[in-house]
FIROFI-899200 format. One line per 10 residues: number of its first residue (from 1); their letters; for each residue x, y, z of C-alpha. Coordinates in steps of 0.02 Angstrom, whole numbers, plus 50000, padded with zeros to 5 digits. Last residue first. Example, Ala and Ser with C-alpha at 12.3 -4.5 7.8 and 13.67 -1.06 7.14 Angstrom:
! FIROFI-899200
2) SA) 50684/49947/50357 ~ 50615/49775/50390
! end
This chain:
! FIROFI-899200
71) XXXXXXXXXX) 48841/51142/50229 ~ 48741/51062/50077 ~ 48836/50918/50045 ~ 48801/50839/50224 ~ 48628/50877/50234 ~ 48600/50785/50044 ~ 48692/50652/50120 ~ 48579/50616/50271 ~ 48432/50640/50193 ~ 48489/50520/50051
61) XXXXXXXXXX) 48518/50397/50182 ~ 48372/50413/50290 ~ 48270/50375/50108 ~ 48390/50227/50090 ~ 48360/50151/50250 ~ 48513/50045/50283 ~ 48607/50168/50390 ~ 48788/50079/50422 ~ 48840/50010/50604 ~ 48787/49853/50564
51) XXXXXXXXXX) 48951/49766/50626 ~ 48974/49691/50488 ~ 48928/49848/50378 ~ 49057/49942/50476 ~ 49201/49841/50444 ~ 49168/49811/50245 ~ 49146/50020/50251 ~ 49304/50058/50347 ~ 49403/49939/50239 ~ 49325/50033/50082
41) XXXXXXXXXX) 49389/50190/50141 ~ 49569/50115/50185 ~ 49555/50052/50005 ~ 49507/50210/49916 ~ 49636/50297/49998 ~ 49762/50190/49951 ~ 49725/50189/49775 ~ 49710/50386/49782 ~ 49892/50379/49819 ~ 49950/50528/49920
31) XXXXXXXXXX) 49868/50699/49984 ~ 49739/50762/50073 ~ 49606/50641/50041 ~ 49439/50667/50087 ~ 49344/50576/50242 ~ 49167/50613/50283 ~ 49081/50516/50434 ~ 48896/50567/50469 ~ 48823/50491/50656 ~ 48682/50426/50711
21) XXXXXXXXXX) 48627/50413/50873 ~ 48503/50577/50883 ~ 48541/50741/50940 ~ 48373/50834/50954 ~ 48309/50984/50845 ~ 48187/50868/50725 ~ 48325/50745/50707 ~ 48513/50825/50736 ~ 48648/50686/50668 ~ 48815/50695/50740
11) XXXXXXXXXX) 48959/50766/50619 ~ 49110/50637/50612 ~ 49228/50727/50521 ~ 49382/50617/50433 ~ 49560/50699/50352 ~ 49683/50577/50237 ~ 49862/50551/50204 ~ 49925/50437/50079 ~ 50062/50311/50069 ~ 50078/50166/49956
1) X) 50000/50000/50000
! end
C-alpha cells in the first residue's frame, strides 16, 4: 500500500432539533495515492457493515447526504 494522508469529520445527526445516534463520517484525501485511499475507505465500510453500524434506510440515507453536501 503506498502512502497517503487523509482527514475524517464525524458530524452527529440533529432529528427534529434533538441529537440523535447517528452519526455522518466524511473523509477526503489530502494527499498521496488515491489507490490507498480508496482502500482504507473501503476497509472502513466492509468493517462497519458487519458490525451494522451503516444506515440501511435509503430514504434516511439520502437525507443524510443531501445535509452533508449542503453545509
Amino acid at each position: 500500500m503506498k502512502e497517503v494522508e487523509f482527514a475524517g469529520e464525524i458530524m452527529t445527526v440533529i432529528e427534529h432539533r434533538k441529537r440523535s445516534r447517528l452519526s455522518i463520517a466524511r473523509f477526503t484525501q489530502e494527499r498521496g495515492a488515491a489507490s490507498s485511499f480508496h482502500k482504507v475507505v473501503d476497509t472502513l465500510e466492509t468493517v462497519m457493515k458487519s458490525r451494522g453500524m451503516l444506515v440501511t434506510d435509503e430514504r434516511k440515507h439520502r437525507r443524510m447526504v443531501k445535509t452533508l453536501t449542503s453545509s
